[in-house]
Structure formats: C-alpha cells, structure tokens
C-alpha positions as CSV (number, residue, x, y, z in Angstrom):
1,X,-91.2,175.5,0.3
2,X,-95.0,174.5,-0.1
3,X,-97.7,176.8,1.5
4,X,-100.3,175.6,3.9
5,X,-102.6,175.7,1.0
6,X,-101.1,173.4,-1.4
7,X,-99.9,170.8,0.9
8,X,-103.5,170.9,2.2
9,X,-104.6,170.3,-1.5
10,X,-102.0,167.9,-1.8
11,X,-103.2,165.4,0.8
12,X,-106.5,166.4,-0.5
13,X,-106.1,165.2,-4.4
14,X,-103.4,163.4,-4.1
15,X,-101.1,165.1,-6.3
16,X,-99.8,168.6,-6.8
17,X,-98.6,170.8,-10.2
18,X,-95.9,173.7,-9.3
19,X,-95.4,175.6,-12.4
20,X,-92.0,176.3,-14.0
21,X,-90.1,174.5,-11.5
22,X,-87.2,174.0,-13.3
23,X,-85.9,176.4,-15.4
24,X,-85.0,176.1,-19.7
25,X,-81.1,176.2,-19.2
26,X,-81.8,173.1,-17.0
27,X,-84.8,171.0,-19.0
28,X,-82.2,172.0,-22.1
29,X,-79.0,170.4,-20.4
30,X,-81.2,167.5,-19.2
31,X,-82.4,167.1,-23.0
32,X,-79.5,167.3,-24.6
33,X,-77.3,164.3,-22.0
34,X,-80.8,162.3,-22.4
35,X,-80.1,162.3,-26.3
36,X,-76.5,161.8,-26.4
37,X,-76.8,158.7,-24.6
38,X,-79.1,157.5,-26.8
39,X,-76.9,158.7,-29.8
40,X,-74.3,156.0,-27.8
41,X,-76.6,153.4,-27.4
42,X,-75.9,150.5,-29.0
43,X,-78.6,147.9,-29.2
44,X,-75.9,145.0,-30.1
45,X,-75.1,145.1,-26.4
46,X,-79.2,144.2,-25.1
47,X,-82.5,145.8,-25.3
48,X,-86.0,145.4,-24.6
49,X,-89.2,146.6,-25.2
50,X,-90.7,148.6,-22.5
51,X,-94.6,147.8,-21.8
52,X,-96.9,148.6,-19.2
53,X,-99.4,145.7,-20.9
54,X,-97.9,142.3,-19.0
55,X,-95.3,143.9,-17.4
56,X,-94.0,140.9,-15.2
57,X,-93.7,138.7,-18.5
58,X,-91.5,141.8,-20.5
59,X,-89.1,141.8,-17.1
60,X,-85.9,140.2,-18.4
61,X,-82.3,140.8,-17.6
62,X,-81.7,143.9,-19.7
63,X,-84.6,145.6,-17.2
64,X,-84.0,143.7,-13.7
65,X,-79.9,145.0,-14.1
66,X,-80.8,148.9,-15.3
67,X,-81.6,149.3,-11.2
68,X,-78.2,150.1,-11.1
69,X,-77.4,151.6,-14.4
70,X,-78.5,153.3,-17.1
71,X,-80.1,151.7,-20.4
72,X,-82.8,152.2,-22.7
73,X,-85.2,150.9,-24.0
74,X,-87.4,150.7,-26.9
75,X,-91.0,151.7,-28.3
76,X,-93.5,148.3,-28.9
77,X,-94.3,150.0,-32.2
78,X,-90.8,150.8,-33.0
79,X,-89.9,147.9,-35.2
80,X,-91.2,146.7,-38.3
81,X,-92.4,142.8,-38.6
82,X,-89.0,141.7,-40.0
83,X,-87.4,143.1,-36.9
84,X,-86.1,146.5,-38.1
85,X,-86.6,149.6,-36.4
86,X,-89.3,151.3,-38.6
87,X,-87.3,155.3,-37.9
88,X,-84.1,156.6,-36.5
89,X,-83.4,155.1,-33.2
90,X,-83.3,158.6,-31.2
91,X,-87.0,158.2,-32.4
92,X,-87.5,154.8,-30.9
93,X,-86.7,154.6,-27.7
94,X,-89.0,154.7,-24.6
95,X,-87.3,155.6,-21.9
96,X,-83.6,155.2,-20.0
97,X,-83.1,153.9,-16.6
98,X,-83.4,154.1,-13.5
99,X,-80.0,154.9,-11.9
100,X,-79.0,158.1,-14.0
101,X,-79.9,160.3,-10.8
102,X,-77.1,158.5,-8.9
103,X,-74.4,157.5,-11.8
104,X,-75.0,160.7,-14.5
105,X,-73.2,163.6,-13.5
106,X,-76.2,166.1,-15.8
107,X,-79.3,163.7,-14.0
108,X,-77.7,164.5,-10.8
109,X,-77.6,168.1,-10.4
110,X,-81.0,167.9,-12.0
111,X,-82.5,165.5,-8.9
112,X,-80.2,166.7,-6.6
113,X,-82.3,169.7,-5.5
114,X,-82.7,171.3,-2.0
115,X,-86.1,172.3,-3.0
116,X,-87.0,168.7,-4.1
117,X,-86.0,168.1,-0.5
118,X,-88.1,170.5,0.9
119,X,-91.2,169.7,-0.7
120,X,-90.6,166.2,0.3
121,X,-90.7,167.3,4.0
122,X,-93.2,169.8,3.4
123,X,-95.5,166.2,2.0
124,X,-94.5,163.9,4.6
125,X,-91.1,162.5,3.8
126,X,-89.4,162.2,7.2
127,X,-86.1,160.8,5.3
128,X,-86.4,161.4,1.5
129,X,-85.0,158.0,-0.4
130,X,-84.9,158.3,-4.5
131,X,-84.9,155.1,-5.6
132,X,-85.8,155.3,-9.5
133,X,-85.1,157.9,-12.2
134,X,-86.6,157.7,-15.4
135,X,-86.4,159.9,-18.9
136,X,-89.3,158.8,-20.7
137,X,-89.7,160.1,-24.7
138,X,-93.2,159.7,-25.3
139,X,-92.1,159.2,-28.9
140,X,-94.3,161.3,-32.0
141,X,-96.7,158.7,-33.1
142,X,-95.6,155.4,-31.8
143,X,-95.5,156.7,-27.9
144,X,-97.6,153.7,-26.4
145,X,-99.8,153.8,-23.7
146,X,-99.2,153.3,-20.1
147,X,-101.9,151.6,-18.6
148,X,-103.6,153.1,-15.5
149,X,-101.8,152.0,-12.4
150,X,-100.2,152.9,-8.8
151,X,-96.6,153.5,-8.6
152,X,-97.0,152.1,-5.1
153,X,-97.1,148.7,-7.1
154,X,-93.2,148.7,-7.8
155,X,-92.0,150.6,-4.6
156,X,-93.9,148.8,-1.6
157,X,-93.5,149.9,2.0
158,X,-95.5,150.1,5.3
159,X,-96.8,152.1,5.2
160,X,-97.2,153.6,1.9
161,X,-94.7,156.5,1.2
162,X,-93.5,156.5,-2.1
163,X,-94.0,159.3,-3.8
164,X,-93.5,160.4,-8.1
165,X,-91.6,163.9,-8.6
166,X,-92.7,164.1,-12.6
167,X,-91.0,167.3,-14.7
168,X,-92.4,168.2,-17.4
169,X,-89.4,168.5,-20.3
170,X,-91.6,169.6,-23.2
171,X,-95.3,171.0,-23.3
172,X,-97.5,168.0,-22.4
173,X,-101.4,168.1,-23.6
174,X,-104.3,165.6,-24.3
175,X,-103.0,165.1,-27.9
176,X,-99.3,163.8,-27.1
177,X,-100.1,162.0,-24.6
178,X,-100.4,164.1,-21.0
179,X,-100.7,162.3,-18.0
180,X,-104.4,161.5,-16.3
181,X,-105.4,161.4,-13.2
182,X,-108.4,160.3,-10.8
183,X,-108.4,163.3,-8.2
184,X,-108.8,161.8,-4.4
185,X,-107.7,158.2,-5.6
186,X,-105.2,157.8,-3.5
187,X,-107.6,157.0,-0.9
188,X,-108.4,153.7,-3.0
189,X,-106.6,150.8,-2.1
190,X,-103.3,149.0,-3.8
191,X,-104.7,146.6,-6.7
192,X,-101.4,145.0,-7.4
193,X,-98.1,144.3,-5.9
194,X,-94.6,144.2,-9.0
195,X,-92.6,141.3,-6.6
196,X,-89.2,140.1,-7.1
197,X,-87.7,136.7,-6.0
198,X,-84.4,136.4,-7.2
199,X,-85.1,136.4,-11.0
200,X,-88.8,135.9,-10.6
201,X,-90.8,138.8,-11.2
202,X,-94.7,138.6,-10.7
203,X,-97.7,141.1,-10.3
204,X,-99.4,140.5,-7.6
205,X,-103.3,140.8,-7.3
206,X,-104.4,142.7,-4.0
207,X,-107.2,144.3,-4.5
208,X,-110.0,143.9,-7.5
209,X,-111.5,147.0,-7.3
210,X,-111.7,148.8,-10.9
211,X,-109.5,151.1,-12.5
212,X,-111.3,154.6,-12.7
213,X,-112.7,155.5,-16.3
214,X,-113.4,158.6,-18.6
215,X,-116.1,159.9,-16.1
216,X,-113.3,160.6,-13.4
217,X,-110.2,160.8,-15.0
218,X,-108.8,164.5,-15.5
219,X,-105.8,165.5,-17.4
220,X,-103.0,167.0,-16.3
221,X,-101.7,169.5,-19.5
222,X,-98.3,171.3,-18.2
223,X,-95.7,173.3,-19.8
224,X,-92.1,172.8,-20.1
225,X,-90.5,173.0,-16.7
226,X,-93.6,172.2,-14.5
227,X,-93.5,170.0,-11.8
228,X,-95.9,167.3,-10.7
229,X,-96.1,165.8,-7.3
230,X,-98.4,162.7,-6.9
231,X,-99.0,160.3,-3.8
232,X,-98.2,156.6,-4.9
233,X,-101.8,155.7,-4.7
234,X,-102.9,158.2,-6.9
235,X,-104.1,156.2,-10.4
236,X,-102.7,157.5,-13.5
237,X,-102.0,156.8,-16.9
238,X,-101.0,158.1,-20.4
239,X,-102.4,157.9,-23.9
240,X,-100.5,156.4,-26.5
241,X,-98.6,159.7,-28.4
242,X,-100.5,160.1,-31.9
243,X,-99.2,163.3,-32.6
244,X,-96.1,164.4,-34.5
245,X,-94.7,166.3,-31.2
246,X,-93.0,164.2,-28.8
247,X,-93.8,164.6,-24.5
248,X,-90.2,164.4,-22.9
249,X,-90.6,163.9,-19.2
250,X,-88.3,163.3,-16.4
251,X,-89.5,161.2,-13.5
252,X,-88.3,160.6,-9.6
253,X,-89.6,157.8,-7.2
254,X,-89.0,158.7,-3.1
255,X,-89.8,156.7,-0.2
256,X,-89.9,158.1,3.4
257,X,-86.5,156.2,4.8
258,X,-88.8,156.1,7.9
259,X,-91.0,153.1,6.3
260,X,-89.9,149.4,6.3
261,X,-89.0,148.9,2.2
262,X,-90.1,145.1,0.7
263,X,-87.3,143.3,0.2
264,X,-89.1,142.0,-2.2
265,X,-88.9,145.0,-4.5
266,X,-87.5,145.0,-7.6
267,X,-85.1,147.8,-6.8
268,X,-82.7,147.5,-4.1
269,X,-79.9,148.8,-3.3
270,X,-76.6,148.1,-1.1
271,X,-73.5,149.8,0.3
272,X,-72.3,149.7,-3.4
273,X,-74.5,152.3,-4.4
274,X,-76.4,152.9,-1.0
275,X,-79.9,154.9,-1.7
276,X,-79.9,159.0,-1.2
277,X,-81.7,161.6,-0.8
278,X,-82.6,165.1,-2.7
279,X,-79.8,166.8,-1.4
C-alpha cells in the first residue's frame, strides 16, 4: 500500500498524510451515524466533560466504562454558569467513544479497512490491534484545546507500537483548530504514563523534558477525507476552535499484537469483546 518513499518518510517524521483516503459517500455516512447518536443522547443517563487539562482528575465512571461502549461527551465551554448548555446539544458535544469501531455497524465498515491493514504492515504492525475509536467535533467556537501530548501515554507497550490512524471528516486548517505537530519527535522520550488501578486513574511523570513550542511546531491543514498516520511518540496538539466552522475528525489507536500491552492501561479488553484488527 505505502511506497518505499513514504514509509521511509514515515519513520523519518513520525507521521504521514495520504490524501483523500476515504471517499465523501463514506465521511458522509460516517457524519450522519455520528449525529444521530448524538440526536439520541440523552444526558439524564451520565455525562462528562472531556479535558485534556488534568485529565486523570476528569476520569470518572461515565469515561472509564465508554472502553466498551459508545458515549459522549461534552464541550468545557458548553454550559453556562447555572449549568445549562449555552446552544443546541449537537453543538456541544466533544467527542463519542471509544468502542464504536467494534459495536456501530456505520464505524465499522469505516475502520474495518484492508488498506488500513496494509499500511499498518507497511509501518511496522506485525499484528494490527485497534483498541480506541473516537469521533471528535471540534465544535464552532467553543472546541477547546488539546494540550500537546503522546498518545503513547494512554496505550503503553514494550516496546512502543501504538500508532493514531486520524481522518480528516471536514476541511481542517490553523483557524478551526488543525492538528500540530513537532516533525522527528517521536524520537523524544515518553513524558507521561495515563495508569489504571482498578478505579484509580493517575498520570504518571516519566520524563521532564519540555513540550516543543511555536518555533518547531508545524500544522497539519488537510481536506475532507485525508488520512493521517502518526507514531505514538510523535507530540501533537490542537488549538481551541474559534471559528464558526466546526473540524469533524475520526480517530483510530493500533498496537502491534506483537508487543506486551500494560495491564495497567486504561483500556482493556477480554473474550467478551476480544481486540481486532483492520480487517
């Protein structure tokens, strides 16, 4: 699937955009299954507030049980000081997750993809493992930040193998909120470690090197239907979304089946709803 070239670049940067992966008939039906289960969401039943600020602390039992489900959750700037959302709810929410690519019949043909699997061979994946979905809205104006970080943080093995498959749903620039990137980072060390003991969450401090800044970070603008690839290493964040267009994105987390997985990760799975690959 990948050429020598870009899997050469790949291990290079750390991370890899293939235009127009995924076609409009597909990003559409993604889209519209994405919005009708918000439209059936029902915040009565439990909700949270997704952060990337103090992560650890905002980790209660609506987010430790959507590992095997699917749920959403909600913008920090979404509600108003008495409690109320401050718009419509489909204009609230953050993201759903992280099981849709395993339990949502419209996530699943969309992650289930023998060129997924390819690729993943093609970058190192002996034995492709998708672990985490997530549809994240980026909502017009009150789309929050995501602070720079490591996705090896919440999907720890040895050694180091997980791996983000990011789509691009709509266009995605520097004024809604693209992602950014420090090319070659993935060379730098983990800084922290998301651990799970029982109910316990924590973050883990590693490593105290600093996060990169302005000077090295480069954006990553795509188009609707581009794919990104990025090692787990790789730092990256987002901006908050100031703008009045929204920055849907669809991500995947793989490890190489290969590695030894942490136990002590805050996703795991069992014969229930054992882990699988792309295809």
């Amino acid at each position: 699937m990948l050429t020598t070239e870009q899997q050469a670049r790949y291990h290079a940067d750390g991370y890899l955009v293939l235009p127009g992966f995924k076609d409009s008939a597909a990003i559409a039906a993604l889209r519209a299954r994405a919005l009708a289960i918000v439209d059936a969401f029902n915040p009565a039943e439990g909700s949270a507030i997704f952060t990337t600020q103090n992560q650890a602390a905002a980790s209660d039992d609506w987010f430790l049980g959507s590992d095997r489900t699917l749920r959403c959750f909600f913008e920090e700037a979404a509600f108003a000081p008495d409690g109320t959302l401050k718009q419509a709810k489909a204009l609230s929410i953050n993201k759903i997750g992280h099981a849709m690519h395993d339990l949502d019949p419209v996530f699943e043909q969309f992650s289930r993809d023998a060129r997924l699997a390819a690729i993943a061979r093609d970058i190192g994946l002996v034995d492709a493992r998708v672990w985490q979905s997530q549809y994240i809205f980026k909502q017009p104006g009150i789309g929050g930040e995501v602070r720079w970080h490591q996705d090896a943080t919440f999907f720890d093995t040895t050694p180091v193998s997980v791996t983000t498959f990011w789509f691009a749903l709509e266009e995605a620039t520097v004024d809604n909120g693209c992602l950014w990137v420090e090319t070659g980072g993935h060379t730098s060390p983990l800084r922290e470690r998301f651990v799970r003991d029982g109910e316990r969450i924590a973050m883990e401090k590693l490593d105290d090197m600093a996060w990169p800044d302005n000077s090295v970070a480069v954006p990553l603008e795509a188009q609707a239907g581009d794919l990104v690839i990025f090692h787990g290493l790789l730092p990256h964040y987002s901006a908050p979304n100031t703008s009045p267009r929204s920055r849907h994105a669809f991500t995947l987390h793989a490890t190489d089946g290969a590695t030894s997985y942490s136990a002590r990760n805050w996703i795991q799975r069992d014969a229930a709803l054992p882990v699988r690959g792309f295809d």
